[in-house]
C-alpha positions as CSV (number, residue, x, y, z in Angstrom):
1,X,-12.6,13.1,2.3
2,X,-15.7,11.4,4.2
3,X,-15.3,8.2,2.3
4,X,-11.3,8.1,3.5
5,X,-13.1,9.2,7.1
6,X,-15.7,6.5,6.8
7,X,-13.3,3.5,6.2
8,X,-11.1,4.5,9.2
9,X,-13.8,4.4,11.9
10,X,-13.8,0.4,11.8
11,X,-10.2,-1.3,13.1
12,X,-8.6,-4.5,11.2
13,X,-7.0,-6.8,13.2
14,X,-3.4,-6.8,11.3
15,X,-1.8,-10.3,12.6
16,X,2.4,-10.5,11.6
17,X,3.4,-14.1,11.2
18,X,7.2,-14.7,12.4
19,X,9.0,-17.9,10.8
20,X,12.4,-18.0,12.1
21,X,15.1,-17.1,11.7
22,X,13.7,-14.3,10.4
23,X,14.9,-11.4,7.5
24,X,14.6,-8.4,10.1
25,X,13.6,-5.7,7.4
26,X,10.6,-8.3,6.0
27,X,9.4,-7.9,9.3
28,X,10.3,-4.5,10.6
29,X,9.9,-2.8,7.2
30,X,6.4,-3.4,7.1
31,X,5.8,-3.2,11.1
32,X,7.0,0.0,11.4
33,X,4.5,1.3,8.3
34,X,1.7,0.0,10.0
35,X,2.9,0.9,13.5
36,X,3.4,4.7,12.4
37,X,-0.2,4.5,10.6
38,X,-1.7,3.6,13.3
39,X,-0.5,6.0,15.7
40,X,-2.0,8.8,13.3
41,X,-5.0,7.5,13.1
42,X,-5.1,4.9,10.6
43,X,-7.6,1.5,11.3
44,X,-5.0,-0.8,12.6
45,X,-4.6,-2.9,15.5
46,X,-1.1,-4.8,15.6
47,X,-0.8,-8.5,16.1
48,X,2.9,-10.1,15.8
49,X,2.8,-14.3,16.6
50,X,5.0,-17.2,15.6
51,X,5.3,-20.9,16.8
52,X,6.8,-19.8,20.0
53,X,7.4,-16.4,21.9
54,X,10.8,-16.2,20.7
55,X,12.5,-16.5,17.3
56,X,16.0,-15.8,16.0
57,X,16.4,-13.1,13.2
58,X,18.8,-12.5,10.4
59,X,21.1,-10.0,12.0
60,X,22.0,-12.3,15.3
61,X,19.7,-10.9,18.1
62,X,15.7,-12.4,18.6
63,X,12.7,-11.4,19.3
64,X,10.9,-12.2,22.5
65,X,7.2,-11.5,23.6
66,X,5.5,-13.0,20.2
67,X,1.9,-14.0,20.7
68,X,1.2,-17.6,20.2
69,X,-0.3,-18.3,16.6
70,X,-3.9,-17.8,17.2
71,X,-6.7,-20.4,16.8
72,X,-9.2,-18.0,15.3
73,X,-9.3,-14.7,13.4
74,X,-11.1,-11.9,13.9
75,X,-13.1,-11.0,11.2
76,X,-11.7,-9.7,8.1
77,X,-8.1,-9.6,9.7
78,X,-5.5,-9.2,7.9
79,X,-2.5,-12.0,8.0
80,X,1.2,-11.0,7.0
81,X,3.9,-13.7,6.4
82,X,7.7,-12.5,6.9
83,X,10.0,-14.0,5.0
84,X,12.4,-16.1,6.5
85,X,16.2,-15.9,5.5
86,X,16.1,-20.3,5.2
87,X,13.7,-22.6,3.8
88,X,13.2,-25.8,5.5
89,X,12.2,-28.7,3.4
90,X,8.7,-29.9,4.1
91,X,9.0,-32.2,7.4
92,X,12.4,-30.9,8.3
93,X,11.6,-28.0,10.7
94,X,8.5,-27.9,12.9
95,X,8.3,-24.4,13.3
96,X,7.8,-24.1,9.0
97,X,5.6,-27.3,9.4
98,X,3.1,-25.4,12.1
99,X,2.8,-22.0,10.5
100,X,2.5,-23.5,7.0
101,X,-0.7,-25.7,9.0
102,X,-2.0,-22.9,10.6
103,X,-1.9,-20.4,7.3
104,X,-4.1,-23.7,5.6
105,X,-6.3,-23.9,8.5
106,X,-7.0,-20.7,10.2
107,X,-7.7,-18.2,8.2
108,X,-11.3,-18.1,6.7
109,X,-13.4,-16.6,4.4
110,X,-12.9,-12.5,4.2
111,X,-9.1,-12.8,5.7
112,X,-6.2,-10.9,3.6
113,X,-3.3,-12.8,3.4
114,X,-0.1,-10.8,2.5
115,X,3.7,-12.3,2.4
116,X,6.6,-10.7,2.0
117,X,9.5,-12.0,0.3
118,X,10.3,-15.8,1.2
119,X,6.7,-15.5,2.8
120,X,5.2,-16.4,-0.3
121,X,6.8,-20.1,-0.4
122,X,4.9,-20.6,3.3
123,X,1.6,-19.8,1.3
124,X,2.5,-22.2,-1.8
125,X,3.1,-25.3,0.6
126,X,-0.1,-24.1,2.4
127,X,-2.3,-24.1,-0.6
128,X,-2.8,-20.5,-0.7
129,X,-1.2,-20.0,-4.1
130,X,-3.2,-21.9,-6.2
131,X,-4.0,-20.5,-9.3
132,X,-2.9,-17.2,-7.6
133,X,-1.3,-14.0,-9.3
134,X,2.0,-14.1,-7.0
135,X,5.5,-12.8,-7.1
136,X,8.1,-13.3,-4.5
137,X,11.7,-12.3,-4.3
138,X,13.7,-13.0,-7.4
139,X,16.1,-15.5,-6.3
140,X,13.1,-17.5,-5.1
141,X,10.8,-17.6,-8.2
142,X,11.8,-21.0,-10.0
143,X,11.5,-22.6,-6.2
144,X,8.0,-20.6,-5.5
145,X,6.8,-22.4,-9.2
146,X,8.0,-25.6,-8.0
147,X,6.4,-25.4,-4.7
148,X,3.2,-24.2,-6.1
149,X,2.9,-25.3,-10.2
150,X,-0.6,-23.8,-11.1
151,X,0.5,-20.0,-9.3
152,X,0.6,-17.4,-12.1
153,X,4.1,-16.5,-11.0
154,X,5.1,-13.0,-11.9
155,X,9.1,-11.8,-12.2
156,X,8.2,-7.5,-12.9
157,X,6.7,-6.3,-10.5
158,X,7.1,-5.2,-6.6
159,X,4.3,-6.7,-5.3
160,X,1.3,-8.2,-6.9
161,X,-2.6,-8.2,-5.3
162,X,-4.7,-11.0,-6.4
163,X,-7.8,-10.0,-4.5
164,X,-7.8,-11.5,-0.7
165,X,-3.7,-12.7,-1.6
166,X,-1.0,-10.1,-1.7
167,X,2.8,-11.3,-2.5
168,X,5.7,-9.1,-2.5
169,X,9.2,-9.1,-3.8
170,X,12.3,-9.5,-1.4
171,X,12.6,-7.4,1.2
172,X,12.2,-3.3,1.2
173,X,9.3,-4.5,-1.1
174,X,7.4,-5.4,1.6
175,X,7.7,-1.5,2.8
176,X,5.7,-0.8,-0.8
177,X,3.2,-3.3,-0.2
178,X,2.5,-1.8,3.4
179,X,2.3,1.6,2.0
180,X,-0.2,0.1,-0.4
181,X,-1.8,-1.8,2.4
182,X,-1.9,1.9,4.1
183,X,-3.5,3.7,1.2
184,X,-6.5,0.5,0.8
185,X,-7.1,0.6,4.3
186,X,-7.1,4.1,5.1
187,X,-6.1,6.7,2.3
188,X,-3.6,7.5,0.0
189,X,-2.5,11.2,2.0
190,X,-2.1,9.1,5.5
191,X,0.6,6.6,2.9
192,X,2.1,9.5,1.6
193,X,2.9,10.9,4.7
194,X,4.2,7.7,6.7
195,X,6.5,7.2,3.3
196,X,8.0,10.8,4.3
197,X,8.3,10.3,7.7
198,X,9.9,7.0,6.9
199,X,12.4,9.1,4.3
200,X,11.5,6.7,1.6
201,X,10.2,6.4,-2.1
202,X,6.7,6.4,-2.1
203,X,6.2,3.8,-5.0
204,X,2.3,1.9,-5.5
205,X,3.3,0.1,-8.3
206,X,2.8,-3.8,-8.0
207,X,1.0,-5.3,-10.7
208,X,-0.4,-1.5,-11.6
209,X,2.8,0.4,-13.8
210,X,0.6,3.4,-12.7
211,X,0.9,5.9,-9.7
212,X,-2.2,6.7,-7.6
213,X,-2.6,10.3,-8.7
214,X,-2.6,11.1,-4.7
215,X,1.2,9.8,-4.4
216,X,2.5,11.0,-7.6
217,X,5.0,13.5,-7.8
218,X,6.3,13.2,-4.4
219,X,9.3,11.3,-4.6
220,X,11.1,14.4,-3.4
221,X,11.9,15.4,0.3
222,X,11.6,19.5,-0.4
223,X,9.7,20.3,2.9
224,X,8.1,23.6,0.9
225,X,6.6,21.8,-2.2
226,X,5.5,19.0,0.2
227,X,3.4,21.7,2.1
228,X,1.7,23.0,-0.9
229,X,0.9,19.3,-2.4
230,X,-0.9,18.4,1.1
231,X,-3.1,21.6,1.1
232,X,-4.1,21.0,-2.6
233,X,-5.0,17.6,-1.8
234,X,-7.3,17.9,1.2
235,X,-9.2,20.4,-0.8
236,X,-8.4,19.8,-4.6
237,X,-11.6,21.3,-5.4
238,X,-10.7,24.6,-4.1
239,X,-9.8,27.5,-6.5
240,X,-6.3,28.0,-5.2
241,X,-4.2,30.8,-6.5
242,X,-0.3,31.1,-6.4
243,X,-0.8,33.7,-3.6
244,X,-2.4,31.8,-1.3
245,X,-0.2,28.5,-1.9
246,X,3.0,30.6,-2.0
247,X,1.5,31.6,1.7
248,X,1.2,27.9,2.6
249,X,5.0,27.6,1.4
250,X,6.4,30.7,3.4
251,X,8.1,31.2,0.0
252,X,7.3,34.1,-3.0
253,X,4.7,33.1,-5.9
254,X,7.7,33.0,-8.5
255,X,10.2,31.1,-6.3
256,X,7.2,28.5,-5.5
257,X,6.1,27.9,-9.5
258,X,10.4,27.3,-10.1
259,X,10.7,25.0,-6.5
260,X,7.5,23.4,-7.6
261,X,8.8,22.5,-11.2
262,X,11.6,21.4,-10.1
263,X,11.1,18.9,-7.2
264,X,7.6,17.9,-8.2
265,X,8.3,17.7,-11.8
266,X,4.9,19.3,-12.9
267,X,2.9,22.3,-12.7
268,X,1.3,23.6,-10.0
269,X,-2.2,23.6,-12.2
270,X,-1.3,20.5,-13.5
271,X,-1.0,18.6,-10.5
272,X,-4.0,19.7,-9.2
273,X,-6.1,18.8,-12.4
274,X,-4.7,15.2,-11.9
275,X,-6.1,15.6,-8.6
276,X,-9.2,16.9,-9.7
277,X,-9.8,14.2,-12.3
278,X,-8.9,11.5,-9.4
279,X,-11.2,12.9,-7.0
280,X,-14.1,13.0,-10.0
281,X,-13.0,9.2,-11.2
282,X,-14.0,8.7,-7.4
283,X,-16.9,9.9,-7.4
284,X,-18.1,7.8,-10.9
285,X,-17.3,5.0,-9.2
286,X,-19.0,5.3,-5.3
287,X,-21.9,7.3,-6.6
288,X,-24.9,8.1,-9.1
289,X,-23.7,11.6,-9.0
290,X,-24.3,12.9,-12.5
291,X,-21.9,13.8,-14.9
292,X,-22.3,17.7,-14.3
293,X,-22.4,17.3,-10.4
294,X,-19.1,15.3,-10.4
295,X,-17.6,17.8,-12.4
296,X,-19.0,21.1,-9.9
297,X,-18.1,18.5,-6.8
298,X,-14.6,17.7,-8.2
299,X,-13.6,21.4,-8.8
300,X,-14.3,22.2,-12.9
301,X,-15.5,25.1,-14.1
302,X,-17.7,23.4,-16.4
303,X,-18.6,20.0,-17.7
304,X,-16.7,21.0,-20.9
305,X,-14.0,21.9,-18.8
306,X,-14.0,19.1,-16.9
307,X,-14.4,16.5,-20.2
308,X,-11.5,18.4,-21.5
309,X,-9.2,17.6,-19.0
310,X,-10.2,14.3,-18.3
311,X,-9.3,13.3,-22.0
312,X,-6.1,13.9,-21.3
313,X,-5.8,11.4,-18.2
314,X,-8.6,8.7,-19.7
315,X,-9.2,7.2,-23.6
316,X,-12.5,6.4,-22.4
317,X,-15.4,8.9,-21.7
318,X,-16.1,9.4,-17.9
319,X,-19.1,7.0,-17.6
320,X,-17.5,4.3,-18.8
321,X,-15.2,4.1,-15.8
């Protein structure tokens, strides 16, 4: 899709903030997401720091070769605080004391901040929470209010994005919130396939209950179904028949509607109407496209066609996306 292509050309600087002792799977949950996303292409160049080049983690080993906490950003970087598995009091530990100075004086204007887990009380005692739409892990929510009384604090959901803040819940959270991270910054198919390569759940929801219709129904692992949901979705406009997709499974036309069904949990022409509609609701919102081109570009027969289907994913008509 040229607007995925066209938001991948420019890197962001993605700087990993290290507060020991550190919760190893805040940190390498998230690291590895981004790691493997960049190494297929995705827009990220990877920045781990902390107070010193060497912190302790959770499981007993350390860390060595951190970069120093930077004085400056590059421009719309994006900061991510790992939770740490203890929580100094204010004063008490000067590693806490330094990043919790650096996250209120560093960043600037048009830098992401995102924390995972305990993360989130480093940005309360910087100032980074207030009046913020935050979650952290549950154990930590009545201190995260305390630390920070005007945060919106939220106890249902994985991870919440309040614009240029992200919080996350306690620890394989923060693997959601980088596969979210994945899908902003590049697209939803490069998220969907680092959460299969990583053998995990693909889940979006944070503050949204919804799925993005690109990472629905793939909470399966069928290698066959997986095949057919990739070609659909780098050309969801294209008039596929079971033929040619049963061709792209290596499997017969009945045997792919039943695998389909049964590891996807929908249709094979229902899945790629949701697609459809996604790719039209796109194109209502990035361009002056009329209502009859977005419907040809997206893949619909007709306008009718295309209103008809769309009223069964939207309760308001298409322009008033």
């Amino acid at each position: 899709m040229a607007i995925a292509a066209r938001r991948m050309t420019r890197k962001t600087s993605v700087w990993f903030v290290l507060t020991p002792p550190v919760l190893m799977l805040d940190y390498a949950g998230p690291a590895e997401v981004l790691r493997l996303a960049a190494s297929c292409g995705g827009p990220f160049e990877l920045h781990h720091c902390a107070p010193s080049p060497r912190v302790a983690t959770s499981i007993g080993t350390s860390i060595d070769g951190l970069e120093p906490l930077p004085p400056a950003l590059p421009p719309e970087s994006l900061v991510i605080v790992t939770g740490p598995t203890e929580i100094a009091a204010p004063g008490a530990s000067p590693t806490f004391d330094a990043v919790t100075h650096w996250l209120k004086t560093v960043p600037k204007a048009g830098t992401r901040i995102a924390s995972i887990c305990a993360g989130a009380v480093l940005l309360a005692r910087s100032g980074r929470l207030a009046g913020r739409h935050c979650t952290t892990h549950h154990g930590l929510l009545e201190l995260l209010k305390v630390t920070e009384p005007t945060a919106r604090v939220r106890d249902d959901c994985l991870f919440v994005d309040d614009g240029d803040i992200l919080t996350s819940a306690g620890i394989t959270a923060g693997i959601d919130l980088s596969l979210y991270l994945v899908e902003h910054y590049a697209n939803a198919r490069l998220a969907a396939e680092i959460a299969r390569r990583l053998v995990v759940y693909h889940r979006r929801s944070g503050s949204d209950t919804q799925l993005s219709p690109w990472l629905a129904y793939r909470n399966h692992m069928h290698p066959a179904v997986h095949r057919v949901q990739d070609a659909i979705a780098q050309d969801p406009a294209h008039a596929w028949t079971i033929a040619e997709l049963a061709q792209v499974a290596h499997v017969s036309q009945r045997h792919l509607s039943r695998l389909f069904a049964e590891h996807a949990g929908i249709s094979i022409l229902g899945y790629q109407q949701r697609l459809r509609v996604a790719r039209a609701q796109q194109f209502l919102q990035r361009t002056d496209f009329t209502v009859e081109r977005v419907a040809e570009e997206a893949g619909f027969a007709s306008v009718r066609d295309f209103r008809r289907v769309w009223r069964r994913y939207h309760e308001t008509p298409p322009r008033q996306i």
